[in-house]
C-alpha positions in Angstrom: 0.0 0.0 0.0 1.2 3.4 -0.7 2.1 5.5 2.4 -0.6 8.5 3.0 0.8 11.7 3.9 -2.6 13.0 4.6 -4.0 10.9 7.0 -7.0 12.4 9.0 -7.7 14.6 6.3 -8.3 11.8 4.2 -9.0 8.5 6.0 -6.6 6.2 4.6 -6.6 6.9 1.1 -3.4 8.5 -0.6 -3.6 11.5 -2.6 -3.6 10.7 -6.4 -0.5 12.3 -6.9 1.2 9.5 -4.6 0.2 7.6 -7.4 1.4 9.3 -10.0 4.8 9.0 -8.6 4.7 5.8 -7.7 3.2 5.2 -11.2 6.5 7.2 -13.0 9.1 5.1 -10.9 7.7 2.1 -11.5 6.7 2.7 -15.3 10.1 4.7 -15.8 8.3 6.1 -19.2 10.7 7.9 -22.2 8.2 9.6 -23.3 5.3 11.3 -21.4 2.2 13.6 -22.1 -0.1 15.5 -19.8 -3.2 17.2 -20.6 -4.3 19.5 -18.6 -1.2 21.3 -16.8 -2.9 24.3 -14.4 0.0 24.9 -11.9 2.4 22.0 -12.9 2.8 19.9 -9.7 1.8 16.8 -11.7 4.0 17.7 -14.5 7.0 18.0 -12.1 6.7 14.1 -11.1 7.5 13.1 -14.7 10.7 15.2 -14.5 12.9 12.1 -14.8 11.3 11.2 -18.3 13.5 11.9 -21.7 10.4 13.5 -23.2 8.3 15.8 -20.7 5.4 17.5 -22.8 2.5 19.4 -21.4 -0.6 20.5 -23.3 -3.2 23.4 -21.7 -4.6 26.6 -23.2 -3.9 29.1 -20.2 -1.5 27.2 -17.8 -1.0 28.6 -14.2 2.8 26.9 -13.5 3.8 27.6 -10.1 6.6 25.4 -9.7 10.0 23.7 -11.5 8.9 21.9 -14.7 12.4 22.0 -16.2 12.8 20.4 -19.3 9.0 19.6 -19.8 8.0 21.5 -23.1 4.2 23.2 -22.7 2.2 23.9 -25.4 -0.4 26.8 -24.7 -3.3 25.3 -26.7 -6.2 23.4 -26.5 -5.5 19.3 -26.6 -7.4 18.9 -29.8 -5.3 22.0 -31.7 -2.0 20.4 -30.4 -2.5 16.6 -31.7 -4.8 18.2 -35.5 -1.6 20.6 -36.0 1.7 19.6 -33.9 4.0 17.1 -35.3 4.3 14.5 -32.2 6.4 12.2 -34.3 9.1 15.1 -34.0 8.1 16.3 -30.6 8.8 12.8 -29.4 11.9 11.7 -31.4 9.4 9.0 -33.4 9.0 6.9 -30.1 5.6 6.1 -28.7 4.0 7.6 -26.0 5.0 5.6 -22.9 2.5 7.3 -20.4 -0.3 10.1 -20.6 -2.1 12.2 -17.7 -5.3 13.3 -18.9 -7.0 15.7 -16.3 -8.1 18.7 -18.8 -11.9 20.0 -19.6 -13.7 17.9 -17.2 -16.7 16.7 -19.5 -16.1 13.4 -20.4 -16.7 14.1 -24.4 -13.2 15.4 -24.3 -11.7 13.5 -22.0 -12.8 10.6 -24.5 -11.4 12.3 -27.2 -8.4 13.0 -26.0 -7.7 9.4 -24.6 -8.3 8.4 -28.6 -5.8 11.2 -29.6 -3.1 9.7 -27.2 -3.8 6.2 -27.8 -3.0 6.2 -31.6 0.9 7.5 -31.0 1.3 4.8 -27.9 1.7 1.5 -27.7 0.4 -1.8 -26.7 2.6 -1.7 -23.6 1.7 2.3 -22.5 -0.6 3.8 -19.4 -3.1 5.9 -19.9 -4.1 7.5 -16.4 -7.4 9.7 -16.0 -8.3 12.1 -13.1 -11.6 12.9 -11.4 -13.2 9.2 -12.5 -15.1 8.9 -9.2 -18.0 11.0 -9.1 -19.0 12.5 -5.3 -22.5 13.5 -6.0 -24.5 15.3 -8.5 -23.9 18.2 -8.1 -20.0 18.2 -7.9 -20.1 16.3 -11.1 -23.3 18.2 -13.2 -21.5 19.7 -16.7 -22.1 22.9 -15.6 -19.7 24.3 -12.9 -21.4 25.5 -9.7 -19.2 24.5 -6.8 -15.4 25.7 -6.1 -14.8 21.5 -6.2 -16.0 20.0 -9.3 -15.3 16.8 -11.1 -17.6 17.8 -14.1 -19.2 14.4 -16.0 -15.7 12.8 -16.4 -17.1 9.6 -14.8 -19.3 9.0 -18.2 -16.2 8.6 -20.0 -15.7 5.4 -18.3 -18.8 3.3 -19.7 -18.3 5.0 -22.7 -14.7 4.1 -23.3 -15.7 0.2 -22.4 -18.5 0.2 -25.4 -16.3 1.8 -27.7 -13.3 -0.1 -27.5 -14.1 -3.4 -24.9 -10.9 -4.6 -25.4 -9.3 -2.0 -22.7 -8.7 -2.4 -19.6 -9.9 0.3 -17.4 -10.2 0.5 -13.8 -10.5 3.5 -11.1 -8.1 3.5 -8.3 -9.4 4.6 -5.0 -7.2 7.5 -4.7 -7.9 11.3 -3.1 -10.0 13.0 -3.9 -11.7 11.9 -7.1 -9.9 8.8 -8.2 -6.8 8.2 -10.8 -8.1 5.8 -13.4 -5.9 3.5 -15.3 -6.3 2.5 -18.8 -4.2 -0.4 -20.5 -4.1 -2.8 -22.9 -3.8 -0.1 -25.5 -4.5 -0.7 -29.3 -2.8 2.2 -31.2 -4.5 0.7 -34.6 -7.8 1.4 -33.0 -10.1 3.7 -35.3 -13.0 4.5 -33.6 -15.7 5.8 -36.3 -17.0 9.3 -35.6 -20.5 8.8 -36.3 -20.0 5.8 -33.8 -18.4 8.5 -31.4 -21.1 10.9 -31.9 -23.3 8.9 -30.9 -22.1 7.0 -28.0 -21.7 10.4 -26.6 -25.5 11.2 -27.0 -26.4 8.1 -25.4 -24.8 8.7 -22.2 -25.0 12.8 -22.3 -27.8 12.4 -19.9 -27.4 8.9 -17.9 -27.7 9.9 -14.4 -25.2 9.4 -12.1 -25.8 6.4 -9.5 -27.3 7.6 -6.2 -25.3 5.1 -3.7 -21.7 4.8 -3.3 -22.0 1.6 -4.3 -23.3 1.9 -7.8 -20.7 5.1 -8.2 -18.2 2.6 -7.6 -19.2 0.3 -9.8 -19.8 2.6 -12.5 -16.2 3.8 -12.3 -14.7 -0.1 -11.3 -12.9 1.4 -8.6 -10.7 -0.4 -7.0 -8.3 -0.1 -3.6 -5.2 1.5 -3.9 -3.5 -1.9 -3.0 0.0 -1.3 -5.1 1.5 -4.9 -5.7 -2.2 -5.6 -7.3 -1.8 -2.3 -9.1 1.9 -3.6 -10.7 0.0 -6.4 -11.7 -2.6 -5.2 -13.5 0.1 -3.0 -15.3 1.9 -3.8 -18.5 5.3 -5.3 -18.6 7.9 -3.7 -20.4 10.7 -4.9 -22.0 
């Protein structure tokens, strides 16, 4: 189990960017993307990667993100006009952060976007998976906390593209989901796309914890099973 530094602020659970780190030294990816950058404390855990790139229209960075190249644009300008085979020296993507817009249209989207430049053998992690309520996770913004719809992306992603592996960690506060089993050959039709996003625009959200959970098949934050469940790499 990964130590918690915040215990009694939050139970027992660690903080998802325990994770993350514990994610980049076991994973030890070349190459690494992260959508979504606001002040840059999750982009500084991937510091030790040969490839650091960063994607988000109006970034906030507060701290050291050294070598890590940001692009100030949206995720879907950067992957329709940048050259990524250049940008990361013709190697695949090894492991992407996605944690931008939160409504799970684009999160979707840009899970697609990263897959085709990965491989087989690459992590795809996800923030803000685990829904609190309705309100904290309605598309429109009212609270200072808010997880938008990113949950739907989940159910979505599985009838898409069943082949994936997907599963929600049980992380603070909302939940770091990890996708494997990657197909970078995967096309997913747009009409398709379109209109798998209709059908879940307005599922609800499950009233008990219990069917939240399920929704998102969250999981403990038990590492060895998490290592497991992970890819291995030559």
């Amino acid at each position: 189990m990964i130590a918690s530094e915040l215990a009694g602020q939050t139970a027992t659970k660690p903080h998802y960017y325990q994770l993350l780190s514990a994610l980049h030294a076991h994973l030890r990816p070349s190459n690494y993307i992260e959508i979504g950058v606001y002040k840059g404390e999750s982009l500084n855990l991937a510091l030790g990667s040969d490839v650091v790139v960063g994607v988000d229209p109006a970034p906030i960075i507060q701290v050291d993100v050294g070598k890590a190249r940001v692009f100030e644009m949206t995720s879907d300008d950067f992957f329709a006009k940048m050259d990524l085979g250049q940008i990361f020296a013709g190697r695949p993507i090894d492991f992407a952060f996605i944690d931008g817009l939160h409504l799970f249209e684009y999160t979707l989207r840009d899970f697609f976007n990263v897959q085709k430049h990965s491989a087989r053998s690459s992590v795809v992690a996800a923030h803000d998976c685990y829904a609190w309520d309705e309100v904290t996770s309605s598309r429109e913004r009212v609270t200072d906390f808010w997880t938008g719809d990113v949950w739907r992306m989940i159910p979505a992603l599985q009838q898409l593209q069943p082949g994936l592996e997907v599963r929600t960690v049980d992380v603070h506060p909302t939940g770091l989901c990890l996708i494997t089993n990657l197909d970078p050959d995967f096309n997913v039709d747009q009409a398709l796309f379109d209109a798998t996003v209709e059908q879940y625009m307005n599922t609800r959200l499950p009233s008990t914890p219990e069917g939240r959970a399920q929704v998102c098949n969250l999981v403990a934050c038990d590492w060895p099973r998490i290592v497991e469940s992970l890819p291995r790499r030559n």
